[in-house]
C-alpha positions in Angstrom: 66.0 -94.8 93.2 66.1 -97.0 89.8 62.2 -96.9 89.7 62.6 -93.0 89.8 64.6 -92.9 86.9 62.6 -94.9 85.1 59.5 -93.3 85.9 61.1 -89.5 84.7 60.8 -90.4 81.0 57.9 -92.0 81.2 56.0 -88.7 82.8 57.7 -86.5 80.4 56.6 -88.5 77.3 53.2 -88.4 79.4 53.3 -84.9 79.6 54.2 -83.9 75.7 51.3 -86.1 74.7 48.9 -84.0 76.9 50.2 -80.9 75.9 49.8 -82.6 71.7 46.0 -83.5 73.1 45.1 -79.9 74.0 46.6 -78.4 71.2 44.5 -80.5 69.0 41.4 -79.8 71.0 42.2 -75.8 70.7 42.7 -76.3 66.8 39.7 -78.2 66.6 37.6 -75.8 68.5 39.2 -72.9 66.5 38.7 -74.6 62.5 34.5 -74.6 63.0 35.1 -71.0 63.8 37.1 -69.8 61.1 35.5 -72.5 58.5 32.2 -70.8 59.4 33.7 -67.3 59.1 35.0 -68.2 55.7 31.8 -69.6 54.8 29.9 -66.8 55.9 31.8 -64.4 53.3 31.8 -66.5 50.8 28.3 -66.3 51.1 28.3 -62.4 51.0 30.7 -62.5 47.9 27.9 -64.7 46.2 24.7 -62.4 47.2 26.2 -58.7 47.4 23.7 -56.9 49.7 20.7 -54.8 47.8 22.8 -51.2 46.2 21.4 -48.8 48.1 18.0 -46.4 46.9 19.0 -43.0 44.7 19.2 -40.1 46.9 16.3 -37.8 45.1 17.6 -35.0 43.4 17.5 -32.2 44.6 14.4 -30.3 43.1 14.7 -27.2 40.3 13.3 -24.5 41.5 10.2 -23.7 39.1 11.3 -21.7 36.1 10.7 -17.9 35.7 7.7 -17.5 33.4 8.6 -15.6 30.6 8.2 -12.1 30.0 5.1 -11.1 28.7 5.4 -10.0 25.4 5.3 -6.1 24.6 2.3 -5.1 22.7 2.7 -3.4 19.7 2.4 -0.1 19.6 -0.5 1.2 18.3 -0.4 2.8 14.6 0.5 6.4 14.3 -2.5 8.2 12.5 -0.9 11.7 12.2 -1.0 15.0 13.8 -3.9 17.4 13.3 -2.3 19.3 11.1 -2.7 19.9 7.7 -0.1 20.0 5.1 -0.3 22.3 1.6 1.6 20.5 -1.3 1.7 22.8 -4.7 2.7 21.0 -7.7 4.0 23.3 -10.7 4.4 21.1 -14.1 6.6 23.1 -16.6 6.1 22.0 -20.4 8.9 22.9 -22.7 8.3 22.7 -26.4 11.7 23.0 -28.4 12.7 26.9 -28.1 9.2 27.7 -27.9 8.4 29.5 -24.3 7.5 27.4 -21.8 3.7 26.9 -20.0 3.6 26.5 -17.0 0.4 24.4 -14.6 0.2 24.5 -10.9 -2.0 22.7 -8.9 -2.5 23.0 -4.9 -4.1 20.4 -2.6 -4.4 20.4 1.4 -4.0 16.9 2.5 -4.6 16.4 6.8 -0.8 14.9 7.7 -0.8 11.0 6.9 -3.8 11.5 4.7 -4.3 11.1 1.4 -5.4 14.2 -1.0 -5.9 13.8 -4.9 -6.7 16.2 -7.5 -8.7 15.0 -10.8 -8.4 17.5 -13.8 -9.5 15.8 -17.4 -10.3 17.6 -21.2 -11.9 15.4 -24.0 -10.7 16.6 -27.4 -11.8 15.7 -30.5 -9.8 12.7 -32.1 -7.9 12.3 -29.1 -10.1 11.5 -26.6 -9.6 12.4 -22.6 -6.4 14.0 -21.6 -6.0 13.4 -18.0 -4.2 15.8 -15.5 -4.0 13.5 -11.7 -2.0 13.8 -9.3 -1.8 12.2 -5.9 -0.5 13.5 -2.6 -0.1 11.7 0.9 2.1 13.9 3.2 3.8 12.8 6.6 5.5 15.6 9.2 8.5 13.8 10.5 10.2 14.3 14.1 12.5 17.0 12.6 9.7 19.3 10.7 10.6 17.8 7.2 7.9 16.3 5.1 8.1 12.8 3.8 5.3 13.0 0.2 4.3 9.9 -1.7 3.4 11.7 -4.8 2.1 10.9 -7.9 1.3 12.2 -11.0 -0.4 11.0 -14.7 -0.7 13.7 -17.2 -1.1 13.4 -21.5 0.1 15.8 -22.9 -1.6 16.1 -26.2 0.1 17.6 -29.5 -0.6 19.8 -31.8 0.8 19.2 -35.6 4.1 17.2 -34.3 5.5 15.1 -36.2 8.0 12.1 -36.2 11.3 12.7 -37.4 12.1 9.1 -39.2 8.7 8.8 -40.8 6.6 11.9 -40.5 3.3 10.3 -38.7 1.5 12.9 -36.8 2.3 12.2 -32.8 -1.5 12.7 -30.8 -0.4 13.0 -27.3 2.6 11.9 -25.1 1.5 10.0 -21.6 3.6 11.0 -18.2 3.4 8.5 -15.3 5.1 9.1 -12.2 5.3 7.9 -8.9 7.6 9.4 -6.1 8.4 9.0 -2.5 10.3 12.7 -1.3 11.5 14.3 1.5 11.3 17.7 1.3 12.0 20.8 3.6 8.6 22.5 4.6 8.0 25.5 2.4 11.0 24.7 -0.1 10.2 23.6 -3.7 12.3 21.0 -5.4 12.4 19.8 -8.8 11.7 16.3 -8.9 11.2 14.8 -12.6 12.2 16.3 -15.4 11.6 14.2 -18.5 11.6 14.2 -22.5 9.3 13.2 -24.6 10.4 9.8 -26.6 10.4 11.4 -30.0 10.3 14.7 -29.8 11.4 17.6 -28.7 9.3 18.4 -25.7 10.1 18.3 -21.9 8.5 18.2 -18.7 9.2 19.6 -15.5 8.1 18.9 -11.9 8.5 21.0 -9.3 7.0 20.2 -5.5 6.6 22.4 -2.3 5.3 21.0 0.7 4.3 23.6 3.4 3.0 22.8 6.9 0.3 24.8 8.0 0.0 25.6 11.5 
């Protein structure tokens, strides 16, 4: 019975260091494990794996090619129609009565018409009478003239008023761009002459012939 006793502790204390033994074992077993677990991402921490490729974009589709572009249109050369411009120049000489030139030209519409009248005079020389006439018939019927006009106008016996030197001619030049209502005259220029006592008028009519 005393052996039993004895024996009791002895296979407890037995028993505690077996159960000590496996548990060390189990550790054991267990720290290569988790040592090469650790190990292993460590390892990945060190060499992250390759990023992965760009996803292509996604293609544009092709631009719209642009618009051809609109050719110009092509340059209006005028109606077959022609186009009577009178021209009446009205020369005033102090209270003298006036005289009075006309001249006519038919100029095709967007054409170009001129009229060439000249005089040589002793001592004076040429005295030109020109004008110029290039008529357009706009969308409403009225006329758009680019009119010009170069006229001497010589003189007979006038005088200066400071100093008495006999004047020989006085010189017009004019250049005008009118619109004017087909058949209805309008004065355009009416000018003086620098040191005397003369005046000119000009009076247009364009007329559209049909």
């Amino acid at each position: 019975m005393s052996r039993r006793i004895l024996m009791a502790p002895v296979m407890m204390t037995l028993a505690c260091l077996a159960l000590a033994a496996s548990t060390v074992t189990a550790q054991s077993q267990e720290r290569p494990a988790t040592l090469k677990a650790r190990s292993k991402t460590q390892a990945n921490e060190q060499n992250p794996p390759p990023p992965a490729p760009p996803q292509p974009a996604n293609p544009r589709a092709p631009a719209a090619p642009p618009a051809p572009p609109v050719p110009p249109s092509p340059p209006r050369r005028g109606q077959p129609i022609n186009v009577k411009v009178d021209v009446t120049i009205t020369d005033q000489r102090g209270s003298g009565a006036p005289t009075k030139k006309t001249l006519s030209v038919i100029v095709a519409d967007q054409q170009n018409g001129m009229v060439r009248s000249e005089s040589l005079i002793p001592n004076i020389g040429t005295v030109p009478l020109h004008i110029d006439a290039e008529p357009e018939i706009l969308s409403d019927g009225k006329i758009r003239l680019r009119f010009g006009l170069n006229y001497d106008i010589p003189m007979d016996n006038q005088t200066t008023a400071s100093s008495g030197d006999r004047i020989a001619k006085t010189v017009i030049r004019e250049s005008l761009s009118l619109i004017l209502e087909s058949g209805k005259a309008m004065l355009v220029t009416q000018s003086a002459d620098p040191v005397g006592d003369r005046q000119v008028m000009v009076e247009v009519k364009a007329t559209v012939l049909k």
